[in-house]
N, CA, C and O atoms as a Tinker XYZ file with bonds, in Angstrom:
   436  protein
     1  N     -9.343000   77.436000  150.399000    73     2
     2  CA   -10.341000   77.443000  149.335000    64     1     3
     3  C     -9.654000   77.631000  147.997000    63     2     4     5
     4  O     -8.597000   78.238000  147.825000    81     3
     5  N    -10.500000   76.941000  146.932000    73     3     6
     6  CA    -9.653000   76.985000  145.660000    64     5     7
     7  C    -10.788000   76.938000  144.928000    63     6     8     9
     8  O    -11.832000   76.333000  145.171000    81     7
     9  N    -10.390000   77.881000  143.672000    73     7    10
    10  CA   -11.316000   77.546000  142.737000    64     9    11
    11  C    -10.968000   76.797000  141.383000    63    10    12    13
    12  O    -10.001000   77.011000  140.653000    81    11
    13  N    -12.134000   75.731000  141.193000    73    11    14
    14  CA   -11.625000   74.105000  140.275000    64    13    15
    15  C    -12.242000   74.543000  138.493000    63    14    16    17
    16  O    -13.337000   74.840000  138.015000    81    15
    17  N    -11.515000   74.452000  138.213000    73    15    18
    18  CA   -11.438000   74.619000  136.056000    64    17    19
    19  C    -11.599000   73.537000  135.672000    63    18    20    21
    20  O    -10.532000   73.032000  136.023000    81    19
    21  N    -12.206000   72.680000  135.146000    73    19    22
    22  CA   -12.322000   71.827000  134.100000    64    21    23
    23  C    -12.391000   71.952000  132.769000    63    22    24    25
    24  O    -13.327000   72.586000  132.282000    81    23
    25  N    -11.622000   71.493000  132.135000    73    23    26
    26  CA   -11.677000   71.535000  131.100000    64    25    27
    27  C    -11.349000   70.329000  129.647000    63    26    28    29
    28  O    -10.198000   69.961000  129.410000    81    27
    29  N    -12.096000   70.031000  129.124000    73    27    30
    30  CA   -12.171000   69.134000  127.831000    64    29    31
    31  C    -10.573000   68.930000  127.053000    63    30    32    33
    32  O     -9.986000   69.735000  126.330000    81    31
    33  N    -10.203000   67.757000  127.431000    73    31    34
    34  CA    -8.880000   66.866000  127.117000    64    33    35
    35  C     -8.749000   66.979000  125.676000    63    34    36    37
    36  O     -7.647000   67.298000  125.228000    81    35
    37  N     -9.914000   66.719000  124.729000    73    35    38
    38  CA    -9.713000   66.813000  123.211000    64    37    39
    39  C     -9.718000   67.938000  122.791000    63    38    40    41
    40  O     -9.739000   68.156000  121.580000    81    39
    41  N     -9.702000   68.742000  123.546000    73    39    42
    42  CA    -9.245000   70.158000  122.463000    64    41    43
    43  C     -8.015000   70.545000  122.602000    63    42    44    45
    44  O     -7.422000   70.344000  123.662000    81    43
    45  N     -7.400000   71.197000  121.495000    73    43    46
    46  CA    -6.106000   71.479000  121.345000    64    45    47
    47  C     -5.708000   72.195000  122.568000    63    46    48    49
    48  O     -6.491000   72.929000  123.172000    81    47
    49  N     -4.300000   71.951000  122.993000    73    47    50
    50  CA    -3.865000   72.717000  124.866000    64    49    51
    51  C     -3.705000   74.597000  124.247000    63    50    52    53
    52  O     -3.304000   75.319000  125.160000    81    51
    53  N     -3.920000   75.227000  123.128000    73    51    54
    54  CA    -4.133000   76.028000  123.822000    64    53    55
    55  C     -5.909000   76.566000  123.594000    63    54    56    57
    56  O     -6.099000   77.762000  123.811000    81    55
    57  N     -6.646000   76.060000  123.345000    73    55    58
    58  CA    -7.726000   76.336000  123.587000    64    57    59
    59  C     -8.380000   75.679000  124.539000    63    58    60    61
    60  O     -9.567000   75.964000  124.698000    81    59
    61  N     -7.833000   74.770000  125.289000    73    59    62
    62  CA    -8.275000   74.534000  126.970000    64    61    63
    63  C     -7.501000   75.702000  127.567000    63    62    64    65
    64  O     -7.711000   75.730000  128.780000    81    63
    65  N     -6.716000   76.639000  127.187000    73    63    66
    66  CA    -6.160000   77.428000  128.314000    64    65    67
    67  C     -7.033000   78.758000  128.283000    63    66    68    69
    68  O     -7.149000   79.559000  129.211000    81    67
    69  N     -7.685000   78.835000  126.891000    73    67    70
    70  CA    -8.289000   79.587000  126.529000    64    69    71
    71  C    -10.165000   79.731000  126.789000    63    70    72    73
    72  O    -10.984000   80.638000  126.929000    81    71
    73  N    -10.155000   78.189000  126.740000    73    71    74
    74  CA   -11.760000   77.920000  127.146000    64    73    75
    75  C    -11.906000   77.673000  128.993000    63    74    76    77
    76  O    -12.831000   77.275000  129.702000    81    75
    77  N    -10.906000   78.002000  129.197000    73    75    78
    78  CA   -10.767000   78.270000  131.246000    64    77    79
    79  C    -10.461000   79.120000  131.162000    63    78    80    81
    80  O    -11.581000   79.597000  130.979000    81    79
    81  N     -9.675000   80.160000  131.102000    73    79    82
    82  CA   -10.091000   81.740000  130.982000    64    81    83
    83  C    -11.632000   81.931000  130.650000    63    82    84    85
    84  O    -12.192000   82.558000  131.550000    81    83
    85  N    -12.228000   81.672000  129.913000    73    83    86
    86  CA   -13.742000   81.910000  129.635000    64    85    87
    87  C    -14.550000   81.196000  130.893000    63    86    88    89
    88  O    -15.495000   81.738000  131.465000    81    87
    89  N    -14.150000   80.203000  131.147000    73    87    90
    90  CA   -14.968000   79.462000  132.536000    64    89    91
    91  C    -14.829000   80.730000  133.547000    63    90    92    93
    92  O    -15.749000   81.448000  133.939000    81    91
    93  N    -13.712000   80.806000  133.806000    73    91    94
    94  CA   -13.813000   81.644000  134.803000    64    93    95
    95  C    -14.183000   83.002000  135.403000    63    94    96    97
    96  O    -14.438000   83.436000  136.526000    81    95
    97  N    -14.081000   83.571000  133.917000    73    95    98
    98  CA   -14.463000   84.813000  134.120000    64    97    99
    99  C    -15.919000   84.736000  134.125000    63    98   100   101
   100  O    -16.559000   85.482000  134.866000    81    99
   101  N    -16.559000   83.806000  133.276000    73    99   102
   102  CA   -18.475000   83.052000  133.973000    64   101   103
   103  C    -18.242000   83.212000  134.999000    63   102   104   105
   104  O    -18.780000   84.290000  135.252000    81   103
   105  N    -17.597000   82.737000  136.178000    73   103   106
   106  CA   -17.807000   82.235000  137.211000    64   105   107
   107  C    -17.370000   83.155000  138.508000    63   106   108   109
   108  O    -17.723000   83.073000  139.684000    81   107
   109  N    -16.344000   84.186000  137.757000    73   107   110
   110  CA   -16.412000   85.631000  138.859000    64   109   111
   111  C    -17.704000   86.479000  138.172000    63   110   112   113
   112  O    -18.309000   87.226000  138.942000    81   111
   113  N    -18.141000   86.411000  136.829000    73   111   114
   114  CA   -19.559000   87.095000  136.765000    64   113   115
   115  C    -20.536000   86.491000  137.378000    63   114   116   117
   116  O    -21.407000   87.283000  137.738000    81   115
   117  N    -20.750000   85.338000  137.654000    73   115   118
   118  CA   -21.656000   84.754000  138.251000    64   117   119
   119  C    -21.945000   84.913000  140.033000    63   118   120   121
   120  O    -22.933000   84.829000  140.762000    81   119
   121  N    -21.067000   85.076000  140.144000    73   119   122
   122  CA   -20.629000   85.688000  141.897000    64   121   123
   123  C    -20.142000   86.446000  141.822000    63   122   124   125
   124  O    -18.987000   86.021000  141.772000    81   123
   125  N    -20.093000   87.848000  141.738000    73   123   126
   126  CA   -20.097000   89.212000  141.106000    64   125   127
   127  C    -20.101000   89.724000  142.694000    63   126   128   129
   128  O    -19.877000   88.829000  143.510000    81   127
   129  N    -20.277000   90.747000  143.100000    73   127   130
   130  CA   -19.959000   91.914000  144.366000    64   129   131
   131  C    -22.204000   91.819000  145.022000    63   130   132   133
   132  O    -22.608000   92.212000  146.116000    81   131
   133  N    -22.785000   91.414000  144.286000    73   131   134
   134  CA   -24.019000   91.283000  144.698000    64   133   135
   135  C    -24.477000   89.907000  144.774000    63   134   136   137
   136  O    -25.692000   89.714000  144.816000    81   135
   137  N    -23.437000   88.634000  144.802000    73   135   138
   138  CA   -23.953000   87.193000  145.014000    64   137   139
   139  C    -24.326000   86.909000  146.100000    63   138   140   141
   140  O    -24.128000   87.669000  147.048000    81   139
   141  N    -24.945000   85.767000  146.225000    73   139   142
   142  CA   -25.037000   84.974000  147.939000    64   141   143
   143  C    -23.801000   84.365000  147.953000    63   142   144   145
   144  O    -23.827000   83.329000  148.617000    81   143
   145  N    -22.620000   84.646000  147.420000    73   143   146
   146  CA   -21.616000   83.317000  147.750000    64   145   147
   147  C    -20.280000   84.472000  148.583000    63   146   148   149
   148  O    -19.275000   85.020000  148.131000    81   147
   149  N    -20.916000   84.446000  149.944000    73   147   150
   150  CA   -19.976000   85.447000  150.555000    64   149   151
   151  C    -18.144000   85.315000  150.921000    63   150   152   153
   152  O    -17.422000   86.009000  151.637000    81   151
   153  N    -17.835000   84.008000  150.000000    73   151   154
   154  CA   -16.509000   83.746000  150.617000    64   153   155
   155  C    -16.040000   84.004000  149.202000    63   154   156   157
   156  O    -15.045000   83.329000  148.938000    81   155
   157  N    -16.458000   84.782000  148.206000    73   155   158
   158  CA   -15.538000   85.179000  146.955000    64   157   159
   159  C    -14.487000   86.011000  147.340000    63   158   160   161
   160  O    -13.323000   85.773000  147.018000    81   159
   161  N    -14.848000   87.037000  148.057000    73   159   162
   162  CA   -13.914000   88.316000  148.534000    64   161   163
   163  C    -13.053000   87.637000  149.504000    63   162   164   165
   164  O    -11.878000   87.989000  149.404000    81   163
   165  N    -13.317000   86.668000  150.518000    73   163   166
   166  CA   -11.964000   85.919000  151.128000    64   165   167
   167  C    -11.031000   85.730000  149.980000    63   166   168   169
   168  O    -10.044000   86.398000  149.673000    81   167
   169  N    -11.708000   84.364000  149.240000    73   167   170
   170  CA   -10.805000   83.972000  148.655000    64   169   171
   171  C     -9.529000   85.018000  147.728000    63   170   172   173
   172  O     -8.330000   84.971000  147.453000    81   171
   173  N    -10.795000   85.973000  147.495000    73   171   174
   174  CA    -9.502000   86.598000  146.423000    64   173   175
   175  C     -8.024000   87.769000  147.210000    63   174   176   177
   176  O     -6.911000   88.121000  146.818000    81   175
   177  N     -8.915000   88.029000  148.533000    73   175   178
   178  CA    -8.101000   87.902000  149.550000    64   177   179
   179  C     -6.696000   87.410000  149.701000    63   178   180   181
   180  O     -5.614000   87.965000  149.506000    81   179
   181  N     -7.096000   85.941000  150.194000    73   179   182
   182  CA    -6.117000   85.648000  151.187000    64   181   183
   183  C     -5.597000   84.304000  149.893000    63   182   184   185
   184  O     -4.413000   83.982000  149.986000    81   183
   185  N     -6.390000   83.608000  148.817000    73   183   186
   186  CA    -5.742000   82.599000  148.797000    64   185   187
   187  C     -5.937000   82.342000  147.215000    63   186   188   189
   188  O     -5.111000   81.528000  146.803000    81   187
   189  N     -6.644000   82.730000  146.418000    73   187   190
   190  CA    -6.087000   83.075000  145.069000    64   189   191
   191  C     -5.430000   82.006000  144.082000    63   190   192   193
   192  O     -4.555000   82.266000  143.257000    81   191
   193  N     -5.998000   80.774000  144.310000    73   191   194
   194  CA    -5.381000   79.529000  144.104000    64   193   195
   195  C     -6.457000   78.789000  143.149000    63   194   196   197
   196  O     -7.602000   78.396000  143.374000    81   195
   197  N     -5.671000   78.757000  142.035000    73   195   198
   198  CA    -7.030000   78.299000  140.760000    64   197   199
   199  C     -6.099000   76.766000  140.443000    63   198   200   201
   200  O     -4.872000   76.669000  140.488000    81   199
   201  N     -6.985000   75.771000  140.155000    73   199   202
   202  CA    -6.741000   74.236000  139.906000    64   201   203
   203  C     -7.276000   74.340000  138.321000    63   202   204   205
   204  O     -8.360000   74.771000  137.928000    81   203
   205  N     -6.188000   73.815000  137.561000    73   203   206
   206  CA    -6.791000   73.195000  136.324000    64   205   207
   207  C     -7.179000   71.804000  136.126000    63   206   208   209
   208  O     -6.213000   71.040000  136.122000    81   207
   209  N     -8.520000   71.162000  135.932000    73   207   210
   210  CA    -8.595000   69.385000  135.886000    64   209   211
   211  C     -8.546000   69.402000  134.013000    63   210   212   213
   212  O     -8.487000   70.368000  133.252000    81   211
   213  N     -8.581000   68.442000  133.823000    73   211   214
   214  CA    -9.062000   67.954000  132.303000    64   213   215
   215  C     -9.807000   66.649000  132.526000    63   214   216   217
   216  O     -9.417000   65.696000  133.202000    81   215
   217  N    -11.026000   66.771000  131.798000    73   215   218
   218  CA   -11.817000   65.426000  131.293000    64   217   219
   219  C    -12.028000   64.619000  130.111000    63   218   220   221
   220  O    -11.628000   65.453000  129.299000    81   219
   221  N    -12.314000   63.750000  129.493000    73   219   222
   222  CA   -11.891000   63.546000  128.615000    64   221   223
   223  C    -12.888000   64.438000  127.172000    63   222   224   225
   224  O    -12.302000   64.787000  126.147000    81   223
   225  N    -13.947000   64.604000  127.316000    73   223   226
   226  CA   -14.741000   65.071000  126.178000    64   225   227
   227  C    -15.684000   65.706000  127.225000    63   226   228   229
   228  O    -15.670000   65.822000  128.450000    81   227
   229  N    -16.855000   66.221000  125.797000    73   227   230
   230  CA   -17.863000   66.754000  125.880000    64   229   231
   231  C    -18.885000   66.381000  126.998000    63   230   232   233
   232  O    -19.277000   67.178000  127.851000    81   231
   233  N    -19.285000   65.035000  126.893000    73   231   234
   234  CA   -19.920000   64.240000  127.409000    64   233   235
   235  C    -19.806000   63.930000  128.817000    63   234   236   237
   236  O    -20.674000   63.698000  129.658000    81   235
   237  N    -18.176000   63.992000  128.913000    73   235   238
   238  CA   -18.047000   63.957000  130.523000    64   237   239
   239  C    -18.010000   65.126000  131.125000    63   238   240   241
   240  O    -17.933000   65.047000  132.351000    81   239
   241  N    -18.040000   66.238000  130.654000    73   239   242
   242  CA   -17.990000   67.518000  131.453000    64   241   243
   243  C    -19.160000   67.838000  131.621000    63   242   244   245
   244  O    -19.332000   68.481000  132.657000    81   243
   245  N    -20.306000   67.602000  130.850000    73   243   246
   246  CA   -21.574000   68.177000  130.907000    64   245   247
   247  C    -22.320000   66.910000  132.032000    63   246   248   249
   248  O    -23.367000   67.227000  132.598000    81   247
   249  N    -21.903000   65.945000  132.211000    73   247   250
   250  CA   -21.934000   64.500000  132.871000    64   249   251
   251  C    -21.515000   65.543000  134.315000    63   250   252   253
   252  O    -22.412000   66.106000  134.942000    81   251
   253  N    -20.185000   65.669000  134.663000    73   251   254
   254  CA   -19.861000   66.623000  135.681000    64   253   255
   255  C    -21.347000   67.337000  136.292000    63   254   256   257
   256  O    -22.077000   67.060000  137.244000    81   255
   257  N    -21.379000   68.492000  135.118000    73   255   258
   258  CA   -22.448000   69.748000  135.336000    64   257   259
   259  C    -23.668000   69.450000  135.783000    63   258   260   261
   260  O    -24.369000   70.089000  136.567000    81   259
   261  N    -23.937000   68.179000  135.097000    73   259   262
   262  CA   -25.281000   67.798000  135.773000    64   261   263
   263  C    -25.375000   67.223000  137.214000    63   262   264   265
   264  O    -26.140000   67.625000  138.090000    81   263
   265  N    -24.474000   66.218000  137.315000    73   263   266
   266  CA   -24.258000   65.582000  138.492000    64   265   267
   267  C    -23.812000   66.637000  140.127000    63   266   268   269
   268  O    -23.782000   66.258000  141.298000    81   267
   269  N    -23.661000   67.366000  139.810000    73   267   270
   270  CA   -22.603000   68.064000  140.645000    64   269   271
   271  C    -23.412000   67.952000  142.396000    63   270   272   273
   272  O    -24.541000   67.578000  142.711000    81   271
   273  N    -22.499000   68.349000  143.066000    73   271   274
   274  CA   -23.328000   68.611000  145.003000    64   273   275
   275  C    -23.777000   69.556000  144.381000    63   274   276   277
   276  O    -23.187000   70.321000  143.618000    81   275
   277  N    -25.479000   69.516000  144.873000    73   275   278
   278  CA   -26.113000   71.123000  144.985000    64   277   279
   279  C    -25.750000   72.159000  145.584000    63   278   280   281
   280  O    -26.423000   73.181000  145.447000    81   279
   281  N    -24.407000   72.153000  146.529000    73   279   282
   282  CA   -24.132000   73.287000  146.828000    64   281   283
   283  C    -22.935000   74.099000  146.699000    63   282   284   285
   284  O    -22.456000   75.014000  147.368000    81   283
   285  N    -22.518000   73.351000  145.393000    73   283   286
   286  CA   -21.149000   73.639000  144.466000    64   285   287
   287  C    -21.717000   74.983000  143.019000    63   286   288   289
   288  O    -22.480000   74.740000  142.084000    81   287
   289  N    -21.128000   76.109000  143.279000    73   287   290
   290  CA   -21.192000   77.313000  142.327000    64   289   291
   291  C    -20.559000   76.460000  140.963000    63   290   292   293
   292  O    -19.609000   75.677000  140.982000    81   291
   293  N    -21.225000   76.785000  140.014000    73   291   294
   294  CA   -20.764000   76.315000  138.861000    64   293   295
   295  C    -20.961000   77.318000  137.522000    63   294   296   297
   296  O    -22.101000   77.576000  137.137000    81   295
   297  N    -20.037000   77.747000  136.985000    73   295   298
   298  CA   -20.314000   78.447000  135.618000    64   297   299
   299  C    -19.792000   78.203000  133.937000    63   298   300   301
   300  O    -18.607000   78.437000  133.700000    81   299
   301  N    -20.532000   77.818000  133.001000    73   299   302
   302  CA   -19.866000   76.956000  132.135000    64   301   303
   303  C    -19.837000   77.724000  131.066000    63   302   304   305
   304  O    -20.238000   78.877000  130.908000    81   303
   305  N    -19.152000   76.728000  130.094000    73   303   306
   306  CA   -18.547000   78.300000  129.125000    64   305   307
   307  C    -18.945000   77.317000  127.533000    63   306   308   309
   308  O    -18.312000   76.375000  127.056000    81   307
   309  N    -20.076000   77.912000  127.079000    73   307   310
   310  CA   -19.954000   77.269000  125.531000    64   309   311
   311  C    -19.364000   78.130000  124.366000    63   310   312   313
   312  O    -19.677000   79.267000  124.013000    81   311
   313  N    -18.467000   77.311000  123.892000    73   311   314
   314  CA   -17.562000   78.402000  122.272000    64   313   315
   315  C    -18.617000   78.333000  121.387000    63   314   316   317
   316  O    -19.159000   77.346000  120.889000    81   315
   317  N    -18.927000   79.983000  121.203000    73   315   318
   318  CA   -19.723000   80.325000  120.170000    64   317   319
   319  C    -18.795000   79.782000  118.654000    63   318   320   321
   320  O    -19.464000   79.541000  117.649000    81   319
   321  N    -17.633000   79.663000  118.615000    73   319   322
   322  CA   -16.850000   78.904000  117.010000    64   321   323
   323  C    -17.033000   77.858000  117.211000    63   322   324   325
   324  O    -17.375000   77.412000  116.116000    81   323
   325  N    -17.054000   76.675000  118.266000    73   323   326
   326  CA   -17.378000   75.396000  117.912000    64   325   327
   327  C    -18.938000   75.222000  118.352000    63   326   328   329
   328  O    -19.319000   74.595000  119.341000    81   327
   329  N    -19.520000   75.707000  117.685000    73   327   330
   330  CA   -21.061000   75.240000  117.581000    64   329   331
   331  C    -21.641000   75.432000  118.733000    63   330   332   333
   332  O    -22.695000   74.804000  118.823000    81   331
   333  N    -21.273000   76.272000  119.971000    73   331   334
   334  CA   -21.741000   75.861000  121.220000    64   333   335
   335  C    -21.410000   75.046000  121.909000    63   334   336   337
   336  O    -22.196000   74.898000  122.846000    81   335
   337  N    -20.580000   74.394000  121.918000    73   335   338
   338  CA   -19.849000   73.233000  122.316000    64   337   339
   339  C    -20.068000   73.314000  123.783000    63   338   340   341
   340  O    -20.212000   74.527000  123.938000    81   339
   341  N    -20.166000   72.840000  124.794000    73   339   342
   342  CA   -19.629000   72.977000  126.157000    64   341   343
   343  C    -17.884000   72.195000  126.009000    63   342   344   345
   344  O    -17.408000   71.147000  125.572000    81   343
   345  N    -17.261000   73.791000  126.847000    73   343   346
   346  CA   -15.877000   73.111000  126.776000    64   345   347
   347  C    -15.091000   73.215000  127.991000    63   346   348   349
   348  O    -14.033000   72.631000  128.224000    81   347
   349  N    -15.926000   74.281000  128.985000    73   347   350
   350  CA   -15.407000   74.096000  130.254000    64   349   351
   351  C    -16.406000   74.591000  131.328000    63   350   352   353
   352  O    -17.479000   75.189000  131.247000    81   351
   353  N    -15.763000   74.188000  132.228000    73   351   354
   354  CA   -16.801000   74.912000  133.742000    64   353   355
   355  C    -15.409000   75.339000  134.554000    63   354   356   357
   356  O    -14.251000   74.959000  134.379000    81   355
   357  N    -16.105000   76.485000  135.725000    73   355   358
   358  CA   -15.478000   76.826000  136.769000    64   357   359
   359  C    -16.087000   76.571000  138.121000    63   358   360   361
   360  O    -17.302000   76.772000  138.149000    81   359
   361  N    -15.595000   76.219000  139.127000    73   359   362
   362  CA   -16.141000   75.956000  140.122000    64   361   363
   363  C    -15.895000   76.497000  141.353000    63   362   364   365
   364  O    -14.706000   76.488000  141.670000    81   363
   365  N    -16.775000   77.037000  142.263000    73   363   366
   366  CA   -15.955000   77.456000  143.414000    64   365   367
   367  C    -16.497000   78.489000  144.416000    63   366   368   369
   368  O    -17.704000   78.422000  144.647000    81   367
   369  N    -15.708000   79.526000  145.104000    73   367   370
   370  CA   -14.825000   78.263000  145.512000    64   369   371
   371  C    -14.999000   77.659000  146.276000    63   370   372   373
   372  O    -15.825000   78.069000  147.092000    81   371
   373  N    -14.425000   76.447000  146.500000    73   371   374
   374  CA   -14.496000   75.411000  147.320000    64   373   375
   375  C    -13.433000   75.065000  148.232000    63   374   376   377
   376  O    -12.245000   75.122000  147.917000    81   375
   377  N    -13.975000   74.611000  149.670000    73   375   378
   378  CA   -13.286000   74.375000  150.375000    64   377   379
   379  C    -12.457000   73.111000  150.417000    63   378   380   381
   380  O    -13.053000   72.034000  150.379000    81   379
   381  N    -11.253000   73.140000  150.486000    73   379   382
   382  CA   -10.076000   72.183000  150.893000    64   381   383
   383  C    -10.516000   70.856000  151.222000    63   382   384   385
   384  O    -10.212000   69.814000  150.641000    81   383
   385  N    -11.358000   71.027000  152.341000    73   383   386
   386  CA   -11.663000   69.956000  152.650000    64   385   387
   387  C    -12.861000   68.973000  151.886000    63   386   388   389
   388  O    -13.197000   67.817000  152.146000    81   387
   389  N    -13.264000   69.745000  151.036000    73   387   390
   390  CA   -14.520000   69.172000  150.020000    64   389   391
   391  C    -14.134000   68.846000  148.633000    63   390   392   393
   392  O    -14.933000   68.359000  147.833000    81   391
   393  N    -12.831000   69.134000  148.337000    73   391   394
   394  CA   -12.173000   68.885000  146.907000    64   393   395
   395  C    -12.050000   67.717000  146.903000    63   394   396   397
   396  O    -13.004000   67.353000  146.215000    81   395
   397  N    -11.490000   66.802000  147.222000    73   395   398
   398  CA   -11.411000   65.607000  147.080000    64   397   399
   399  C    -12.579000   64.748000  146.412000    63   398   400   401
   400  O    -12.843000   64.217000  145.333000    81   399
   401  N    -13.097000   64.913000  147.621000    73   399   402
   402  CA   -15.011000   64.440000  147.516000    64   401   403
   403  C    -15.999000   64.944000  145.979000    63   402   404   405
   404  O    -16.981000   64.413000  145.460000    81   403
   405  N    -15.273000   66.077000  145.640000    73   403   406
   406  CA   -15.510000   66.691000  144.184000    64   405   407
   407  C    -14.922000   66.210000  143.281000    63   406   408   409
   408  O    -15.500000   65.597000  142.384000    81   407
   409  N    -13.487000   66.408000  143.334000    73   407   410
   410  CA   -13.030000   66.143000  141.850000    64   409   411
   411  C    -11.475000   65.379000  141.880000    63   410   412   413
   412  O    -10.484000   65.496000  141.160000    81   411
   413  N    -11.885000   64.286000  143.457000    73   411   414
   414  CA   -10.703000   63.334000  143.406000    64   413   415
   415  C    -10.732000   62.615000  142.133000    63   414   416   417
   416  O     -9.680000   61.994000  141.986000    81   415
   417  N    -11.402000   62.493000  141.332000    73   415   418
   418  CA   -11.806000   61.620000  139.883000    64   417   419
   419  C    -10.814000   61.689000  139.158000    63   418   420   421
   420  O    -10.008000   60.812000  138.845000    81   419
   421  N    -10.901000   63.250000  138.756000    73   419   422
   422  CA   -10.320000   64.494000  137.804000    64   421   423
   423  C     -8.771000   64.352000  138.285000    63   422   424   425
   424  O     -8.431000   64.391000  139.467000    81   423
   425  N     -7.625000   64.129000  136.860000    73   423   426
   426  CA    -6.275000   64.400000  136.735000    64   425   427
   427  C     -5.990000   66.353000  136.472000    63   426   428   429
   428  O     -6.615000   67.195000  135.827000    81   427
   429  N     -5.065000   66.401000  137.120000    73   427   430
   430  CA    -4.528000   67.971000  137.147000    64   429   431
   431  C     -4.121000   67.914000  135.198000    63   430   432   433
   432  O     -3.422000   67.085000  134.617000    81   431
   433  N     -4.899000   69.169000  134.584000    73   431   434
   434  CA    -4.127000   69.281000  133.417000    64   433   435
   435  C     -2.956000   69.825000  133.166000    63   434   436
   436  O     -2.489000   69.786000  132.028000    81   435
């Protein structure tokens, strides 16, 4: 299991490193110690393995967010300095065998 970062290609590289830090920490608040998503505590366990993607803009990440499998955890992160922007999501986690099928699309940033 791994958990998947996306993050927006046109923003400067270090505020994609910075706007996935913010995805993610959405996305361990979002599955927090009282979620239904009982394989958080595996993962952080045994396998602790975070993927960075990049997309190209705005448009395709929120394109992502909408589209997604309904049974993919998702938490997204808008920068209160750029207007609200959506600039990343976190995903997860997800199993090995379902990544592909997710975000074979998506280049590693």
């Amino acid at each position: 299991m791994k958990v998947y970062v996306i993050v927006r290609k046109d923003l400067e590289p270090a505020q994609q490193i910075v706007q996935a830090c913010h995805a993610v920490a959405e996305l361990f608040m979002l599955l927090g110690p009282h979620s239904w998503w009982q394989s958080l505590p595996e993962w952080g366990r045994e396998h602790k393995t975070i993927v960075v993607l990049g997309v190209k803009n705005e448009v395709t990440l929120a394109r992502f967010c909408h589209f997604k499998p309904e049974w993919l955890a998702v938490a997204t992160f808008k920068e209160p300095d750029m207007d609200n922007q959506l600039t990343a999501a976190a995903c997860g986690p997800v199993p090995d065998e379902l990544a592909d099928e997710v975000f074979g699309k998506f280049n590693l940033l």
